[in-house]
Backbone as a chain_set.jsonl record, in Angstrom:
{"seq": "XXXXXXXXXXXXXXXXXXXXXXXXXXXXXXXXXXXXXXXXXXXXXXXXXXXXXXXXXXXXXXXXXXXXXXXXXXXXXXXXXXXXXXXXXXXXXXXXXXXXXXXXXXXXXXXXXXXXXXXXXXXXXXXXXXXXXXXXXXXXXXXXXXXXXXXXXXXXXXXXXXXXXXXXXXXXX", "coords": {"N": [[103.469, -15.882, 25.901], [103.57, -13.475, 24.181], [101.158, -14.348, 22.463], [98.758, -14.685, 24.907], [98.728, -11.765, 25.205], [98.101, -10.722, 22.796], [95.726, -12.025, 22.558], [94.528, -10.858, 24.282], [94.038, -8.09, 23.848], [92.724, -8.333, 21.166], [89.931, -9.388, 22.075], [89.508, -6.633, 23.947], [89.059, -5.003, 22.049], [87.754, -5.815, 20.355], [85.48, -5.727, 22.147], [85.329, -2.678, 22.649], [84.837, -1.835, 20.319], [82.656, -2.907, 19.624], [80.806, -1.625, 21.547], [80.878, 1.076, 21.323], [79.465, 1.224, 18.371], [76.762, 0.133, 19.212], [74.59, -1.066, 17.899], [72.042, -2.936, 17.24], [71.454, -6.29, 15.114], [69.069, -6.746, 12.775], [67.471, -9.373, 11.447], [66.382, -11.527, 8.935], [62.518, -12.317, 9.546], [63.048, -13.115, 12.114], [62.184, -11.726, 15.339], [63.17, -8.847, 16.948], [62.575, -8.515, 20.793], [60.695, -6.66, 22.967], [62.453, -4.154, 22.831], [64.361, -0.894, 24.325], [63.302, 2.393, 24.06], [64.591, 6.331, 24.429], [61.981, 8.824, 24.601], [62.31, 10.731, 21.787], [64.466, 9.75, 20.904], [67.139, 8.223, 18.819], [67.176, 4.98, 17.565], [69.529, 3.094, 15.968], [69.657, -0.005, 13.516], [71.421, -2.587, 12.036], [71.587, -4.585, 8.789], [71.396, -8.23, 9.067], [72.438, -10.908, 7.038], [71.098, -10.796, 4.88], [69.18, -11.553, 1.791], [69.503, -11.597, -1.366], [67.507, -9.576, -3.969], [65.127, -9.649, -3.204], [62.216, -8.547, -1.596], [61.381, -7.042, 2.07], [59.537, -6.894, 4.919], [59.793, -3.947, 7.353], [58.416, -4.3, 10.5], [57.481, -2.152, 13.416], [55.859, -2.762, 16.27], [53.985, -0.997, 19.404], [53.048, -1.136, 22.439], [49.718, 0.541, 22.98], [49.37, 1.917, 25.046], [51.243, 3.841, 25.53], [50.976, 7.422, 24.309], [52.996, 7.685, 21.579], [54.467, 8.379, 18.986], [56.154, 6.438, 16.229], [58.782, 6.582, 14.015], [60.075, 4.926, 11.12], [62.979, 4.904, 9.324], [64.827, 3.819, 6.03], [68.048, 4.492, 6.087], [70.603, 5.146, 3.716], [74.031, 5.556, 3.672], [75.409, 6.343, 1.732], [73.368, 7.818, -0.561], [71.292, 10.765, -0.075], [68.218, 11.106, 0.598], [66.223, 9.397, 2.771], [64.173, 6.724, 3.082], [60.776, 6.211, 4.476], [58.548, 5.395, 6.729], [54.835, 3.533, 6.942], [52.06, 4.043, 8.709], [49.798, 2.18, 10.569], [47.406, 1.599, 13.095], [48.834, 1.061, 15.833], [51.276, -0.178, 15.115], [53.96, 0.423, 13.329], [55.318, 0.856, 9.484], [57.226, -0.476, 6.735], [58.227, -1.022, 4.14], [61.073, -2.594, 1.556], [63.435, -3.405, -1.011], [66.155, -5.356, -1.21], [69.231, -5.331, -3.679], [70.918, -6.647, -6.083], [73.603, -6.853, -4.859], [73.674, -7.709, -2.195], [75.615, -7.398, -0.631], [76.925, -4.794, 0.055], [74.246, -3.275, 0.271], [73.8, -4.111, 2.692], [76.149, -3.473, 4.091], [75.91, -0.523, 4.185], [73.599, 0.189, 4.476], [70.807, 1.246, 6.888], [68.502, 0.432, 9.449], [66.639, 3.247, 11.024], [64.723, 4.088, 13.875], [62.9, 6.329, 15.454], [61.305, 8.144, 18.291], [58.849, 10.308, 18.821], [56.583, 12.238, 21.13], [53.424, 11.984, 21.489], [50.349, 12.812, 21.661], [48.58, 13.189, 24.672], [49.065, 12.273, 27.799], [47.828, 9.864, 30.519], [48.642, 9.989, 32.756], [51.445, 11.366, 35.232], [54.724, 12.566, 34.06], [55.643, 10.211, 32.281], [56.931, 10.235, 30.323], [59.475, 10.398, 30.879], [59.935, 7.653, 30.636], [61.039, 5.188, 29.25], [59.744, 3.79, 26.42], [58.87, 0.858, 25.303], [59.463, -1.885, 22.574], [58.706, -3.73, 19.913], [60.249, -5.079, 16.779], [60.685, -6.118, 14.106], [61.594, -8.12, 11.288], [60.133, -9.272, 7.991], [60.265, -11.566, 5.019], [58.963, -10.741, 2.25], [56.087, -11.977, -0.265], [54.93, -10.338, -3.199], [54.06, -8.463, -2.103], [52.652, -9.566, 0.01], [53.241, -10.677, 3.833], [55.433, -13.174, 4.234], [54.799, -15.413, 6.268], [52.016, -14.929, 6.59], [51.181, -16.515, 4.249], [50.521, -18.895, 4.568], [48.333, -19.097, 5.627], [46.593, -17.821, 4.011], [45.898, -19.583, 1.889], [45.201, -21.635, 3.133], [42.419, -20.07, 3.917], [41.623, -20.196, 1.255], [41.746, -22.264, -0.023], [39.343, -23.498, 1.838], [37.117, -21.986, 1.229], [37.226, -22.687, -1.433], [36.823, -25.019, -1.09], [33.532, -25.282, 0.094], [32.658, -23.837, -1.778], [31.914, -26.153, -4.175], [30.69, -27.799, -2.336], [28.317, -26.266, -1.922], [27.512, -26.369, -4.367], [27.816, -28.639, -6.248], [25.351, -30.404, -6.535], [23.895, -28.429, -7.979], [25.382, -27.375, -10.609], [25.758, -29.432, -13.243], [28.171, -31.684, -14.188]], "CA": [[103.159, -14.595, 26.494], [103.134, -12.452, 23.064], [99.736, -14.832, 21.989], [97.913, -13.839, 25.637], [98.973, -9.904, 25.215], [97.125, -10.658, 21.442], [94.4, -12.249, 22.461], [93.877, -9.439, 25.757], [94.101, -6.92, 22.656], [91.919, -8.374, 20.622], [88.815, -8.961, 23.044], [89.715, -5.663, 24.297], [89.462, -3.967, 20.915], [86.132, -6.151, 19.863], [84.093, -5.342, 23.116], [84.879, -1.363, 22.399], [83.978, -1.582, 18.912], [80.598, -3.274, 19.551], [80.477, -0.447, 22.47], [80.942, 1.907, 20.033], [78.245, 0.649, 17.646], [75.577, 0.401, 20.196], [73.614, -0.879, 17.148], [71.674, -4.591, 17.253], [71.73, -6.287, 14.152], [67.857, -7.322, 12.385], [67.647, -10.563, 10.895], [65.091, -11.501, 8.681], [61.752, -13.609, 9.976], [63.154, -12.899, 13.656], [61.765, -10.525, 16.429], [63.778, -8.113, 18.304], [61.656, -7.957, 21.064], [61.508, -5.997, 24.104], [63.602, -3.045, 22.896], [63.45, 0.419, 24.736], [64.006, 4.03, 23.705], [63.695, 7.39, 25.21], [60.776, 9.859, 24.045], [63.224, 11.693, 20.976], [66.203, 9.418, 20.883], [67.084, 7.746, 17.25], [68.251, 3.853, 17.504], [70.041, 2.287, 14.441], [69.562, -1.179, 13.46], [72.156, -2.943, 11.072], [70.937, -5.559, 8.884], [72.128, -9.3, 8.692], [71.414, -12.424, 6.607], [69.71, -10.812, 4.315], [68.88, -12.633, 0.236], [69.462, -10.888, -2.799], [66.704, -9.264, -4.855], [64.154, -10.145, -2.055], [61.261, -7.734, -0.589], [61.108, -7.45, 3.125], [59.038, -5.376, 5.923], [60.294, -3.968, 8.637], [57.406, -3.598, 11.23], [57.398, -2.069, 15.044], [54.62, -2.912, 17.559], [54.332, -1.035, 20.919], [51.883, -0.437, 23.321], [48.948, 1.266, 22.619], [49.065, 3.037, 26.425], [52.056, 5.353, 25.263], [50.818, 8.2, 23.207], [53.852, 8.073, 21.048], [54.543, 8.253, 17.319], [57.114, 6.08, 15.648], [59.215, 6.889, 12.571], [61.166, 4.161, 10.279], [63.629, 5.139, 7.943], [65.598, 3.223, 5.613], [68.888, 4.913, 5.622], [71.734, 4.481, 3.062], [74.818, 6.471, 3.937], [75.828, 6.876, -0.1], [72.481, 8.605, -0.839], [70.855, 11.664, 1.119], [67.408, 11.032, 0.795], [65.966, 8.426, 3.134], [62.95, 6.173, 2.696], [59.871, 6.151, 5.472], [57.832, 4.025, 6.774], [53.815, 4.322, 6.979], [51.307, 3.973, 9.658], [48.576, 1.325, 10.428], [46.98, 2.242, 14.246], [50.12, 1.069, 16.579], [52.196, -0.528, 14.278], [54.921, 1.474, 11.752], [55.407, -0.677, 8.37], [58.037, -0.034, 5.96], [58.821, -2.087, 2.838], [62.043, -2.385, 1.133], [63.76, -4.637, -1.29], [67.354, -5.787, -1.763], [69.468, -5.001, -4.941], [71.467, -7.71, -6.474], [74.656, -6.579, -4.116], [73.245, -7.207, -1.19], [76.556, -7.315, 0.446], [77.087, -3.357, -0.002], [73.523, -3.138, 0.806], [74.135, -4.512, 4.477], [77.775, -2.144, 4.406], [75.695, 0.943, 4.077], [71.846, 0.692, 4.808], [70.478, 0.51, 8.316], [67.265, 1.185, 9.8], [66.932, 4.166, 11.74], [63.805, 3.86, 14.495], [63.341, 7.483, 16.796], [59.823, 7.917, 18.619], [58.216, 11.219, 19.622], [55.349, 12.171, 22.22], [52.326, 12.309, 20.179], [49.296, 13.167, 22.503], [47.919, 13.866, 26.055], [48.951, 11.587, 28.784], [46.858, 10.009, 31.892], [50.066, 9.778, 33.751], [52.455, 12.097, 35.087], [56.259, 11.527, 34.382], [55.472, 9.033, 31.557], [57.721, 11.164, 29.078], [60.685, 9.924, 31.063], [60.042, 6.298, 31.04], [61.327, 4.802, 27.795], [58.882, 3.021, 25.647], [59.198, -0.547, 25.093], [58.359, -2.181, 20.851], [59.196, -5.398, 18.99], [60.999, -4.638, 15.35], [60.096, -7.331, 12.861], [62.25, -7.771, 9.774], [60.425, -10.619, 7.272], [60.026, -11.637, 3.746], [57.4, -10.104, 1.323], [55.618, -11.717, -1.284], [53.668, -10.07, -3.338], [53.21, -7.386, -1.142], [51.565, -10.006, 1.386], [54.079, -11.096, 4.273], [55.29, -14.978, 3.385], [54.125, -15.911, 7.263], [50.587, -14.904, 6.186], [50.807, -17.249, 3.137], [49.893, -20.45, 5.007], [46.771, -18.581, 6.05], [45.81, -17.448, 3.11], [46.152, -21.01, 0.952], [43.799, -22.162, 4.318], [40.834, -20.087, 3.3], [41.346, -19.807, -0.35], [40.956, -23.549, 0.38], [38.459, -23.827, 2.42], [35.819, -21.419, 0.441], [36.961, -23.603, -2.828], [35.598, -26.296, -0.635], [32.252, -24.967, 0.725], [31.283, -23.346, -2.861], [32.321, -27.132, -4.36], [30.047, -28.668, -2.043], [27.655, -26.055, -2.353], [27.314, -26.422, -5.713], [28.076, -30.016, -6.54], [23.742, -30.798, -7.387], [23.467, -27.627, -8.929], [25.676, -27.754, -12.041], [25.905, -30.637, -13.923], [29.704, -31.293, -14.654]], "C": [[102.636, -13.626, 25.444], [101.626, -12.759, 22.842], [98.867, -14.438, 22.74], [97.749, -12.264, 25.202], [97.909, -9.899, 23.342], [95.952, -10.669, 21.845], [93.475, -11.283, 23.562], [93.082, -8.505, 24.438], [92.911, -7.178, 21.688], [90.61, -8.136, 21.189], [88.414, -7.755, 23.566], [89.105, -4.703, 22.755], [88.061, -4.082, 20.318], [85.129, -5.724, 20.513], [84.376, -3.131, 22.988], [84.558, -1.208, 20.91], [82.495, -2.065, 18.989], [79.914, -2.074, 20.844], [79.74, 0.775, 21.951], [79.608, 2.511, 19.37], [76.998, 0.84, 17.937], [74.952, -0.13, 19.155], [73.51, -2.761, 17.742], [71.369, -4.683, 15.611], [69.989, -7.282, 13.871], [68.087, -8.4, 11.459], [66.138, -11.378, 10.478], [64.178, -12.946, 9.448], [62.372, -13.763, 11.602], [63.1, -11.499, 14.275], [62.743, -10.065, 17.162], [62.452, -7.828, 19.526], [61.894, -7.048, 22.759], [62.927, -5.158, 23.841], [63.276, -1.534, 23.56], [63.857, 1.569, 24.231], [63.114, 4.867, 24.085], [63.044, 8.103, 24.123], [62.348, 10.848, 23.037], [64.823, 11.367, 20.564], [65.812, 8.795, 19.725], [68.202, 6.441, 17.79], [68.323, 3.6, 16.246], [69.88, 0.956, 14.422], [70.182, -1.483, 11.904], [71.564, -4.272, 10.614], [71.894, -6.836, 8.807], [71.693, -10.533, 7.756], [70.395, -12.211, 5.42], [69.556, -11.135, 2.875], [68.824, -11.051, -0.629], [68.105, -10.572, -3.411], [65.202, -9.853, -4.401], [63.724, -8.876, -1.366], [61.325, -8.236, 0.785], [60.628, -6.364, 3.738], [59.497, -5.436, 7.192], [59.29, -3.233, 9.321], [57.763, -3.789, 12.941], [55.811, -2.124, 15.253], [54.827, -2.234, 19.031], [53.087, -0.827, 21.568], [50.917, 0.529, 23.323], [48.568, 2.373, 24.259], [49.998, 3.969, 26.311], [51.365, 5.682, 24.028], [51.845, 8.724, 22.301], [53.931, 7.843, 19.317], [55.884, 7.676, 17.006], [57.523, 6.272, 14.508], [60.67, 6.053, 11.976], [61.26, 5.094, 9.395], [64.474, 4.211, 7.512], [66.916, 4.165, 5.408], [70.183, 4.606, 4.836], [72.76, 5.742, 2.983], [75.345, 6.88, 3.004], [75.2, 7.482, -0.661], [72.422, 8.917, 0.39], [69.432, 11.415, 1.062], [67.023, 9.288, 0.932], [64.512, 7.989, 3.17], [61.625, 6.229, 4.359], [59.159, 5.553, 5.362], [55.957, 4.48, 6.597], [53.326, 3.803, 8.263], [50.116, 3.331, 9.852], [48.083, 1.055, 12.325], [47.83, 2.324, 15.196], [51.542, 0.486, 16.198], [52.708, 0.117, 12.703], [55.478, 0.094, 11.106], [56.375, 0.209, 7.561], [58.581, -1.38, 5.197], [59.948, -1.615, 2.239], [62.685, -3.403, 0.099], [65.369, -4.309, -1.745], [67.962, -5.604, -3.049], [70.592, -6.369, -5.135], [72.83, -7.484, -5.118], [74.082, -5.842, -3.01], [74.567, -7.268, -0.345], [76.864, -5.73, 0.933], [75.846, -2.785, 0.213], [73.44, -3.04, 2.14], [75.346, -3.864, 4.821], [76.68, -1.496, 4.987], [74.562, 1.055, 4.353], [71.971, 0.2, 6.032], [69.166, 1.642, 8.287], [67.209, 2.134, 11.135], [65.379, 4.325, 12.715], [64.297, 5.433, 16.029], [61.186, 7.502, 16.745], [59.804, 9.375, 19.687], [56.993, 10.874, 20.402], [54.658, 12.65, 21.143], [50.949, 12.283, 20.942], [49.592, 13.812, 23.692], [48.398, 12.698, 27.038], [48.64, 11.151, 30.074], [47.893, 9.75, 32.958], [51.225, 10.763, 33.732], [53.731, 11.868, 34.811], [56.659, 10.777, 33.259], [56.967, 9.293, 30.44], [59.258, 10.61, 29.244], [61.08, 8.562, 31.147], [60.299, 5.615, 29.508], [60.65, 3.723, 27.446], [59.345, 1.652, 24.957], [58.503, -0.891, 23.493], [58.894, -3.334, 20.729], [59.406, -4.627, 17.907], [61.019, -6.048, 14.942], [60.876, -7.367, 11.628], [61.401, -9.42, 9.318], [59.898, -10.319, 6.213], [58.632, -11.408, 3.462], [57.317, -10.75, 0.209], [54.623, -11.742, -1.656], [53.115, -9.116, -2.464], [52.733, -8.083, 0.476], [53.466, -11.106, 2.082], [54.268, -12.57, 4.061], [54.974, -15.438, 5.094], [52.67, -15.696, 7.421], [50.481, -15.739, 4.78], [50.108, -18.62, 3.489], [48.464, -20.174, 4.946], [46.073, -18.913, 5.372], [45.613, -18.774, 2.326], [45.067, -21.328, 2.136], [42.507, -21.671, 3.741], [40.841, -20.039, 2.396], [40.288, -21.826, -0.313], [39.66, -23.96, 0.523], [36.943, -23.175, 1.893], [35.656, -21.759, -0.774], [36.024, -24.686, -2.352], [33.839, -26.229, -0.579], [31.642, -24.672, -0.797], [31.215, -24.748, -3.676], [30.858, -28.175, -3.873], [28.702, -27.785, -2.117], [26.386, -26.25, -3.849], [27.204, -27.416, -7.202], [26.442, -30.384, -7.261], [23.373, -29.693, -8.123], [23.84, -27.716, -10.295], [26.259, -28.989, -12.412], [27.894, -30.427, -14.587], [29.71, -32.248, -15.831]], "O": [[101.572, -13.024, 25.591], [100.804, -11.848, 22.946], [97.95, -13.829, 22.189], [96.672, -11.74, 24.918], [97.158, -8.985, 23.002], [95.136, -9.76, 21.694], [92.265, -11.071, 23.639], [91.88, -8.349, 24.222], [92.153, -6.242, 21.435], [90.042, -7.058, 21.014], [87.211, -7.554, 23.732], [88.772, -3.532, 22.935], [87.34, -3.169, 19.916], [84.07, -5.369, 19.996], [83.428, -2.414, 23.31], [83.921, -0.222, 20.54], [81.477, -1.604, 18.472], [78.718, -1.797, 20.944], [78.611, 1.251, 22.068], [78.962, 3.543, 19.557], [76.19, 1.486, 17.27], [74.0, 0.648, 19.217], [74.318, -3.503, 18.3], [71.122, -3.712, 14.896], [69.71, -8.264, 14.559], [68.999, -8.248, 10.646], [65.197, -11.717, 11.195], [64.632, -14.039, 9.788], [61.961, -14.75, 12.211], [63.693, -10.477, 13.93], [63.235, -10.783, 18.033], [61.51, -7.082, 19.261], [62.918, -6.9, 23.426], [64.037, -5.332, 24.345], [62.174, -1.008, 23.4], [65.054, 1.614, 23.947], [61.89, 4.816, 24.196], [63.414, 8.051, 22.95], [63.213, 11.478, 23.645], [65.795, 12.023, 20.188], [64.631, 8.675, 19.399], [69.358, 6.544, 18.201], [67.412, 3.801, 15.443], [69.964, 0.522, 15.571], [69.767, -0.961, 10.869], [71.104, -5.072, 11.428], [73.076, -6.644, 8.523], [70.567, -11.02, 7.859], [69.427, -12.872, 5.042], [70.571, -10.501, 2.588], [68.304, -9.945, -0.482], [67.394, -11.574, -3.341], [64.368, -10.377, -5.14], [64.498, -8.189, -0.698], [61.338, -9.448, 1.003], [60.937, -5.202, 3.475], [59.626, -6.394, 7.955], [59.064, -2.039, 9.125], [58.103, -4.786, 13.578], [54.883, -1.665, 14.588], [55.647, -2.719, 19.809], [52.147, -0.276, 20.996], [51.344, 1.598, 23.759], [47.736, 3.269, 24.401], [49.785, 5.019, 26.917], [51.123, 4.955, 23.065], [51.858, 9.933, 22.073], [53.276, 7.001, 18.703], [56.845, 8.308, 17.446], [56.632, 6.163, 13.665], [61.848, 6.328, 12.207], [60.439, 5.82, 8.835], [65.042, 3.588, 8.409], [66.835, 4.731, 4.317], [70.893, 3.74, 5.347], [72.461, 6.771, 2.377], [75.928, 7.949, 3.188], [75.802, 8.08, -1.553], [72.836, 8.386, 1.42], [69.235, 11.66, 2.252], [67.198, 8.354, 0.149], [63.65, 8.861, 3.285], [62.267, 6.308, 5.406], [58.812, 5.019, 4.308], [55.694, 5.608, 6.181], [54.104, 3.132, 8.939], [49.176, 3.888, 9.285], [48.646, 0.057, 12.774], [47.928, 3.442, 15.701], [52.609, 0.636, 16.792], [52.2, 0.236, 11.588], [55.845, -0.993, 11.551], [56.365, 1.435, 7.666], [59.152, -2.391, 5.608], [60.107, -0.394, 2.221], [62.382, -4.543, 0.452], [65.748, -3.344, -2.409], [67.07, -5.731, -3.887], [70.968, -6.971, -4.13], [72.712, -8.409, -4.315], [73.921, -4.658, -2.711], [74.357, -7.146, 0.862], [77.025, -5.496, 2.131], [75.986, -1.579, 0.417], [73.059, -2.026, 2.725], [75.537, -3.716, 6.028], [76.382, -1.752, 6.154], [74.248, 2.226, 4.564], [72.689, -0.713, 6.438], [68.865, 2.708, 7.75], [67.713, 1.75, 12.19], [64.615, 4.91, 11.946], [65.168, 5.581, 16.886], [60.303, 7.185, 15.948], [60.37, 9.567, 20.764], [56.439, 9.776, 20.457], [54.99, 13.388, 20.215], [50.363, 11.273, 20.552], [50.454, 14.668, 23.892], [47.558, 11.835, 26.787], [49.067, 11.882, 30.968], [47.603, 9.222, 34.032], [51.88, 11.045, 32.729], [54.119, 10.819, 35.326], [57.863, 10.591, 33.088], [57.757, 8.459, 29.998], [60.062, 10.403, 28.335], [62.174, 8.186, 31.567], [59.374, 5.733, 28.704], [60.85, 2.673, 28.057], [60.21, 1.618, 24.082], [57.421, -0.429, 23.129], [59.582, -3.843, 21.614], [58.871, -3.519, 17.88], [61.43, -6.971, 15.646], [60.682, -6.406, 10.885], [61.693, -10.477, 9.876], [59.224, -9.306, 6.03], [57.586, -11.687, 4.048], [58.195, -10.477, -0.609], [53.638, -12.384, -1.292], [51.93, -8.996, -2.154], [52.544, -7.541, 1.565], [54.317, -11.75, 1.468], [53.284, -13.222, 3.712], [54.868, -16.634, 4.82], [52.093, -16.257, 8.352], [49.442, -15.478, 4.175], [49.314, -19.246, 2.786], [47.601, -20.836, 4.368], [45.19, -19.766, 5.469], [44.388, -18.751, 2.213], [43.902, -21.172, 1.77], [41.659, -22.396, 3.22], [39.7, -19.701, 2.079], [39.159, -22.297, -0.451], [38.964, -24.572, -0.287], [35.861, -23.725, 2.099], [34.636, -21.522, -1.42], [34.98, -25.131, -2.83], [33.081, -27.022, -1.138], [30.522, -25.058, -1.132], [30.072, -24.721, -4.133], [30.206, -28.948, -4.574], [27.743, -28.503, -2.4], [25.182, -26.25, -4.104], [26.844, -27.252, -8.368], [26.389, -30.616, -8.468], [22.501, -29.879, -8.972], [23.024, -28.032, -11.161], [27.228, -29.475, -11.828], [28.527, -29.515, -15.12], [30.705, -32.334, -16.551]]}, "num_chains": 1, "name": "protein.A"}
């Protein structure tokens, strides 16, 4: 009987702490997708999983039919000044990298995602309909995301090839 009345208590105690929380947790190289928030509200996102002394970007995508503006921050609740993201036409980018103790990293940093009205809209009402994005957390290197590295090794490739065969009767090797 005591072990049920525990385990009530516990479940009980876990589902109002994740209540609580309200936060989802980003995990690198996987999409949150389909998340919504209203016009002026601020969601948090806690991170998980994430490598020591490792660059990563955290990029939103939404719909280019809301006229809204998005704003990442990196916040760390031990410092007051928080980091921001930049702007590339519908997608907000923000780079960041890990410090050796990334465990106290993932305590205390989370990303903070709030989205104003930022134009004219061809629809009445719209203001109240909460805007749908994807949130992106993955590895950086080199500045260039490591799921654009395959790419890039493809044409570096492929234009070694072409000038190769271009060039094969021209200079004498």
């Amino acid at each position: 009987m005591a072990s049920w009345r525990w385990w009530y208590r516990a479940t009980m105690v876990s589902m109002l702490y994740s209540c609580i929380l309200c936060q989802d947790f980003l995990i690198p190289d996987r999409s949150l997708d389909w998340q919504e928030i209203q016009i002026g509200e601020k969601k948090f996102y806690r991170f998980s999983h994430l490598r020591s002394v490792t660059s990563y970007e955290v990029k939103i995508s939404y719909p280019a039919t809301f006229p809204v503006a998005f704003y990442i921050e990196l916040v760390d609740e031990r410092k007051a000044n928080p980091r921001t993201g930049r702007r590339l036409l519908n997608t907000e980018k923000m780079m960041f990298a890990t410090p050796e103790d990334v465990e106290q990293f993932t305590l205390y940093s989370k990303i903070a995602v709030e989205v104003e009205w930022h134009g004219i809209t061809w629809k009445q009402n719209l203001t109240k309909v909460p805007v749908v994005y994807n949130i992106h957390v993955g590895s950086v290197v080199g500045g260039i995301p490591f799921e654009c590295l395959p790419h890039i090794v493809c044409v570096l490739a492929s234009v070694c090839f072409f000038l190769w065969m271009a060039l094969r009767h021209e200079v004498p090797w």
